[in-house]
C-alpha positions in Angstrom: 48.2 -10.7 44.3 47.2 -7.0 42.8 43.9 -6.2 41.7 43.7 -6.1 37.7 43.0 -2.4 36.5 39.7 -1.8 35.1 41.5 -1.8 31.7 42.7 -5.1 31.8 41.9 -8.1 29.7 40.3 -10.1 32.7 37.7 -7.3 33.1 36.4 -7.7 29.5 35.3 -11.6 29.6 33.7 -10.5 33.1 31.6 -7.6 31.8 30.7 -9.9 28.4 29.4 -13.0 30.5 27.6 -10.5 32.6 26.1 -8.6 29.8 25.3 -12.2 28.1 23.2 -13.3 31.4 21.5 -9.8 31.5 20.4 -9.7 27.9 19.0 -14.0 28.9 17.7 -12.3 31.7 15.4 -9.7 30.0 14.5 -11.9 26.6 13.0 -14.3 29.4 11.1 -11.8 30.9 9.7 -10.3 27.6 8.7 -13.9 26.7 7.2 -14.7 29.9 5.3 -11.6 29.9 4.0 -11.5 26.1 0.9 -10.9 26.9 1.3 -7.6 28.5 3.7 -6.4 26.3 2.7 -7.0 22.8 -1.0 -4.7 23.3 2.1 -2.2 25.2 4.5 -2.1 21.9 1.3 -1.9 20.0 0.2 0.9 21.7 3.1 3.1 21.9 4.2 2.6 18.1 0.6 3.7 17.0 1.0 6.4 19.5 4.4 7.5 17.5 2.8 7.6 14.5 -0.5 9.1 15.7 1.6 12.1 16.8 2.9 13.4 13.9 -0.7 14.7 12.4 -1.0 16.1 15.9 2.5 18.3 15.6 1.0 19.7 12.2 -2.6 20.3 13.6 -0.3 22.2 16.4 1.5 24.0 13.8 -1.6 25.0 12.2 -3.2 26.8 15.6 -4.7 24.2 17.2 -4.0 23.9 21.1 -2.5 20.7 21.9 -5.7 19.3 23.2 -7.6 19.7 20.5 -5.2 18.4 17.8 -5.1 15.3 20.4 -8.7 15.0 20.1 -9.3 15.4 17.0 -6.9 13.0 15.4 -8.6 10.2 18.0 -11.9 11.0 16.3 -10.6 10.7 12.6 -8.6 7.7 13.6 -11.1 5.9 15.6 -14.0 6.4 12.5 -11.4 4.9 10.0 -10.7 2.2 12.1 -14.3 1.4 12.7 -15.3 1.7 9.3 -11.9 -0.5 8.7 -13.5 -3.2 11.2 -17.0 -3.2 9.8 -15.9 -3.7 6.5 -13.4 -6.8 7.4 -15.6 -7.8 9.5 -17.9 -8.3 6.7 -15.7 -9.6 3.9 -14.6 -12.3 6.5 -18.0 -13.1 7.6 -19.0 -13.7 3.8 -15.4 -15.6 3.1 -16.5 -17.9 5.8 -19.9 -18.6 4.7 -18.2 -19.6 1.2 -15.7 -22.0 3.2 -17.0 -25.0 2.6 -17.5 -24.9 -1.6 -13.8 -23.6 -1.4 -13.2 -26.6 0.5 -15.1 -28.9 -1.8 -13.2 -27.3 -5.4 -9.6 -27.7 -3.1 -10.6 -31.5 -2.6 -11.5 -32.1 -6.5 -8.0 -30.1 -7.5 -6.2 -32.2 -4.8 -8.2 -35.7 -6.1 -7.7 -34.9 -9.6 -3.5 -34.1 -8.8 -3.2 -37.4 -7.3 -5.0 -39.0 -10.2 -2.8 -37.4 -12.5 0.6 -38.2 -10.7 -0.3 -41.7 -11.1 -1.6 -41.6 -14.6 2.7 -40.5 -15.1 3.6 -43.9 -13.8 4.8 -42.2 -10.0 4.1 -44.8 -7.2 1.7 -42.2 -5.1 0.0 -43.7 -2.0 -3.0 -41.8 -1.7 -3.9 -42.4 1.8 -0.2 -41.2 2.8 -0.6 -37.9 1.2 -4.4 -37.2 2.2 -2.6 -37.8 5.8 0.1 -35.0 4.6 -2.4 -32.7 3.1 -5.5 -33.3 5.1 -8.4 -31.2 3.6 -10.5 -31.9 6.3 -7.7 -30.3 9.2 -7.0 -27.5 7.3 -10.7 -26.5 8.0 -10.1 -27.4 11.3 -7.8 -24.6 12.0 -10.5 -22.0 10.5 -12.5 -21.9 14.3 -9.2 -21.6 15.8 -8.2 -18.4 13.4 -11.5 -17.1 14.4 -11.1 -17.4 17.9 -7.5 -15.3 17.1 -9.2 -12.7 15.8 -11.5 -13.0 18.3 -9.1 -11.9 21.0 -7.5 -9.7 18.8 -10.5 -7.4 18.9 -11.0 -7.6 22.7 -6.7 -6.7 22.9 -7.7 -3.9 20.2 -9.9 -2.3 22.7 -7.2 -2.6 25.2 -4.6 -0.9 23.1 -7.1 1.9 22.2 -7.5 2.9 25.6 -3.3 2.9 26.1 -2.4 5.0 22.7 -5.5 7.6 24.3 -3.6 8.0 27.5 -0.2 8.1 26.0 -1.2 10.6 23.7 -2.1 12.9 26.4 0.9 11.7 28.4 3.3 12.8 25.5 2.0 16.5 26.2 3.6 17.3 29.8 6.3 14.3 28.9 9.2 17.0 28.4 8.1 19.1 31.4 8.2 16.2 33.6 11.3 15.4 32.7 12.9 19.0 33.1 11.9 18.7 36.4 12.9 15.2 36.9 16.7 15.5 36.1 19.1 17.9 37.3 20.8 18.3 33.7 18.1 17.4 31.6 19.0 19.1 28.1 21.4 15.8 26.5 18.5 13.6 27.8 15.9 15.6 25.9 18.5 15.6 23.0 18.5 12.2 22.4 15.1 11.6 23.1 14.6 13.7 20.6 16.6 12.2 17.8 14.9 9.0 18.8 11.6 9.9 18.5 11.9 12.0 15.2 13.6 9.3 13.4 11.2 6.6 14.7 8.4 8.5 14.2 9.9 9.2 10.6 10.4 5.2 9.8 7.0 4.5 11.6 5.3 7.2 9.0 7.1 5.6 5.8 6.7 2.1 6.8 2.9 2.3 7.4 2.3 4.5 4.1 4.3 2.0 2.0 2.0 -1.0 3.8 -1.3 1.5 3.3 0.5 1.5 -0.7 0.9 -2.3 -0.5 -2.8 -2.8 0.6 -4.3 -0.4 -1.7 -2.9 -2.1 -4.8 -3.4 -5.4 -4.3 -7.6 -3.9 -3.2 -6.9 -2.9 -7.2 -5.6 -5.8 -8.7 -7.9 -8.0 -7.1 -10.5 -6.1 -8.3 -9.1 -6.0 -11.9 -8.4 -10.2 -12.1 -11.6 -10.7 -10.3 -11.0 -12.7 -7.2 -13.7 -12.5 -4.8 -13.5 -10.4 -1.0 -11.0 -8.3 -2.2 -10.6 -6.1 0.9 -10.2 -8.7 3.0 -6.7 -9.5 0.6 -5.7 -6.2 0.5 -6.0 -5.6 4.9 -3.7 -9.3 4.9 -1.1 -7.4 2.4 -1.2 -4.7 4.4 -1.0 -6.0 7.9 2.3 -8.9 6.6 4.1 -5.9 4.9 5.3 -5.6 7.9 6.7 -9.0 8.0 10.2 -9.1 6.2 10.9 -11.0 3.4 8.4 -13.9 3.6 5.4 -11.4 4.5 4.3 -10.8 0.7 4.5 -14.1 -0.1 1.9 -15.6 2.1 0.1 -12.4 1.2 -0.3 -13.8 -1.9 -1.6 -17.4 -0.9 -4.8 -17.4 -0.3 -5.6 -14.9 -2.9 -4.0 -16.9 -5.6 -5.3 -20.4 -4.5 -8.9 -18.7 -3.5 -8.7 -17.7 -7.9 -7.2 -20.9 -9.5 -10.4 -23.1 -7.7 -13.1 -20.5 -8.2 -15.5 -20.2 -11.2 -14.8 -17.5 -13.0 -10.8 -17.9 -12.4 -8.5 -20.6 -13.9 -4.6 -21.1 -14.3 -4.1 -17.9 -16.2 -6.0 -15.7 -14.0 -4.0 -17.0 -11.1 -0.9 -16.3 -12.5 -1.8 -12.8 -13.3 -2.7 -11.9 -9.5 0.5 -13.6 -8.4 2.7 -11.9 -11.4 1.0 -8.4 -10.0 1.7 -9.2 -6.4 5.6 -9.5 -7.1 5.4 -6.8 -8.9 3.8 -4.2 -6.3 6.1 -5.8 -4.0 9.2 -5.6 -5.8 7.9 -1.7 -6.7 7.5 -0.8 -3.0 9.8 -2.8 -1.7 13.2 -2.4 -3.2 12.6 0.9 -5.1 10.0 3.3 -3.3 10.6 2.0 0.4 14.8 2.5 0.3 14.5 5.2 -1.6 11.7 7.0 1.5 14.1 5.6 4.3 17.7 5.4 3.0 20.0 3.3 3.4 20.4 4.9 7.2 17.2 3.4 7.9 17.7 0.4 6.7 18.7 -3.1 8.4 21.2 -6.0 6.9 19.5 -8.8 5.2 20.8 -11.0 8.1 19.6 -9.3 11.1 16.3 -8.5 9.1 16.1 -12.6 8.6 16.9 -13.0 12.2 15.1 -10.6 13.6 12.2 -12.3 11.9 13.2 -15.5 13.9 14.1 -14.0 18.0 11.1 -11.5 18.4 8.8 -14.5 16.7 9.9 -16.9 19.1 9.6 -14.4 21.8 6.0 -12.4 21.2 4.4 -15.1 18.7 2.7 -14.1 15.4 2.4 -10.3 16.9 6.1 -10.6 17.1 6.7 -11.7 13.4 4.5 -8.5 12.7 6.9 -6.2 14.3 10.0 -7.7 14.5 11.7 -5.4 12.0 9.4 -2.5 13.7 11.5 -3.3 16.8 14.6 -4.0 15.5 14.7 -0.5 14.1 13.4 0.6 17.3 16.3 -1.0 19.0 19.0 0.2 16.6 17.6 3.9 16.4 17.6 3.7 20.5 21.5 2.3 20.3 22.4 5.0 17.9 21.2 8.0 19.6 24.0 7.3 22.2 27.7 7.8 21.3 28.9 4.4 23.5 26.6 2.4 21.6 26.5 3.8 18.4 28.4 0.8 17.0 26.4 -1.8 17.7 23.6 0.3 15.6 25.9 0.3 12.8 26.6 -3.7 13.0 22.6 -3.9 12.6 22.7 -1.7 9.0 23.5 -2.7 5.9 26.8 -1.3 6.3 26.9 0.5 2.8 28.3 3.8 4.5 28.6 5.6 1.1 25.1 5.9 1.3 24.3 6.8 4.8 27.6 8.9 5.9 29.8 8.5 8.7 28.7 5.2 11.1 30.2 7.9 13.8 27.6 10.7 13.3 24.2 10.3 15.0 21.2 9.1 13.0 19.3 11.7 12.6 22.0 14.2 11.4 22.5 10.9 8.4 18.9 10.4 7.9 18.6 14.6 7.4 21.8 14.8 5.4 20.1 11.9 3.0 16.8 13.7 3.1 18.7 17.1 2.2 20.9 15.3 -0.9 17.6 13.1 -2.6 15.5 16.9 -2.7 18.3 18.6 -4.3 17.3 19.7 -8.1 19.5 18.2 -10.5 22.2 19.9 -11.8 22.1 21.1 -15.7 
C-alpha cells in the first residue's frame, strides 16, 4: 500500500489530534506551574507598558539608561504612595468590619421578618445556613492573607519588570546576531509589540479612567474609604463583562447599611457606576482600540472561564489581557492569521481586510478616526 501525500485527507485528522494533545499538553503545564507564571505575565505586561514613556524620554535625548531609570523611579513612588494609601483605607475598612457586620445582620433579620409578615413560608434557620453572616466574616482573614502574598509576589514582580527593562535594550541586537536572516523576525516582533503595547496603554488608561471616577462619585454620594472602591474598579476593569459589577458590590451594600446612606443613596452610586461603565466601556474604550482590537463577546466570555480555571483569580484579571496577547501573536504571522480573526468580533467593515496584518488595520483605523470632517 502507497504512502498518502502530505495533502491528503488522512494527514489532516493526524496533524488535528496532534495539535489537540499539544495544546492539552501546554494548558497542563501552565496550570501546573501557576505559580511561576502568573508574577512572569505580570511582569512582562507591566514591562510593555512601562516602555512606552521610556521610547518618548528616548525621543526627547535621554540615553536609554537614563529614561530606564527614570521611569522605575516615577513608577515605583506612585506605586508606593498607591500602597500606603490602600494600605490604609483597608486597614481602617477592617477596623469598621464588625459594625458593618452588625447593620448586615439587622437588614438580613428585619428581611426575613418581613417575608414572613407577606404570608411566605420562610424557615429562618435554612436561610441563616444559606447566608451565614457569621462565614462571610470568616473569609475576611483569608482575603487578608491573599493580599498578604500579593505584596510579597509584588516584590517579586518588581524585581522581573527591572531586569526586563534593561533586557529590552540589547534584545534586537541579540537577536541580529542570533539568526542568520533576522529582519522578518524583527518585523513581526515588531508589529506585536507595538500593537500590544498600544492595547496595554488604552486598556490601563481606561481602568486609571474607571478608578478615577468611581474615587469621584464615591466621594459625591458619601460612602466611606472611597479609594479603596476606586483601586477595586480599577483593578476588575480588567475583568470582562462581570468585573464592574462586583466593582459595584461592596460599595453599594457598604452605603445602603451605613448611617448617613439609605435606599436612595444606594441607588445613586449604583446608577453612576453603570453609567461610567457603560461611558468607558462601550463608547470611549471601542472607540481608543477599534474594532481591530477588539475580541467577540464569546471568546471574551470564555476567555473569562479557561485562563480562570487555569491561573485562578490572577487569571480572571488578565484573561482578556492574554487573549489579546494571544490573537495579536497569531496575527502577526500570515499562516495563522485566521485563527486571530475567528477570535474578533468579525465586523470587517470596521477593521479592514481579516488578510492584512494588524498593525497595518489598527494604523489604518487610527489614520481614518483623526481625519477632520469633511465640510
Amino acid at each position: 500500500m502507497s504512502d498518502q501525500p502530505n495533502g491528503s485527507p488522512g494527514v489532516i485528522p493526524l496533524n488535528l489530534t496532534l495539535g489537540l494533545a499539544a495544546l492539552v499538553v501546554i494548558v497542563a503545564g501552565m496550570k501546573a506551574g501557576s505559580s511561576l507564571l502568573v508574577p512572569l505575565l505580570l511582569a512582562v505586561f507591566i514591562a510593555v507598558v512601562c516602555s512606552a514613556p521610556i521610547q518618548w524620554l528616548n525621543r526627547k535625548g535621554l540615553s536609554l539608561q537614563l529614561a530606564v531609570w527614570l521611569t522605575l523611579i516615577v513608577i515605583g513612588v506612585l506605586f508606593s504612595l498607591m500602597g500606603l494609601l490602600l494600605v490604609n483605607s483597608f486597614g481602617t475598612f477592617a477596623e469598621a468590619l464588625p459594625g458593618i457586620q452588625d447593620k448586615l445582620q439587622e437588614y438580613y433579620v428585619g428581611l426575613l421578618d418581613g417575608l414572613a409578615g407577606t404570608g411566605l413560608a420562610i424557615d429562618p434557620d435554612r436561610m441563616a445556613g444559606l447566608l451565614d453572616i457569621d462565614q462571610l466574616g470568616a473569609m475576611i482573614p483569608s482575603l487578608l492573607g491573599e493580599l498578604g502574598n500579593l505584596l510579597v509576589q509584588s516584590v517579586m514582580v518588581s524585581l522581573l519588570v527591572v531586569f526586563m527593562l534593561f533586557e529590552t535594550l540589547h534584545f534586537r541586537d541579540k537577536v541580529s546576531r542570533a539568526l542568520a536572516n533576522p529582519a522578518p523576525s524583527l518585523e513581526r516582533f515588531s508589529e506585536f509589540s507595538e500593537t500590544l503595547k498600544r492595547y496595554l496603554a488604552v486598556k490601563t488608561l481606561v481602568s486609571l479612567a474607571t478608578g478615577a471616577l468611581v474615587w469621584v462619585a464615591c466621594l459625591l454620594v458619601g460612602v466611606d474609604f472611597p479609594f479603596l472602591w476606586a483601586v477595586l474598579a480599577f483593578a476588575l476593569n480588567f475583568i470582562p463583562n462581570i468585573g464592574s459589577a462586583i466593582a459595584a458590590i461592596p460599595p453599594v451594600l457598604l452605603l445602603l447599611v451605613s448611617p448617613e446612606g439609605g435606599m436612595l443613596e444606594a441607588l445613586l452610586l449604583a446608577g453612576a457606576y453603570l453609567g461610567i461603565n457603560f461611558l468607558l466601556g462601550n463608547i470611549v474604550e471601542p472607540r481608543l482600540m477599534g474594532r481591530a482590537l477588539g475580541l467577540s463577546t464569546l471568546v471574551a466570555f470564555l476567555s473569562l472561564v479557561v485562563w480562570g480555571w487555569i491561573f485562578g483569580t490572577a487569571g480572571l484579571l488578565l484573561s482578556v489581557v492574554l487573549t489579546m496577547t494571544l490573537k495579536i501573536a497569531l496575527d502577526s504571522h500570515p499562516q495563522t492569521r485566521w485563527i486571530a480573526h475567528l477570535l474578533g468580533p468579525g465586523d470587517a467593515g470596521q477593521g479592514g481586510s481579516p488578510q492584512r496584518p494588524l498593525a497595518e488595520r489598527v494604523a489604518e483605523e487610527k489614520a481614518r478616526r483623526e481625519e477632520p470632517p469633511q465640510e
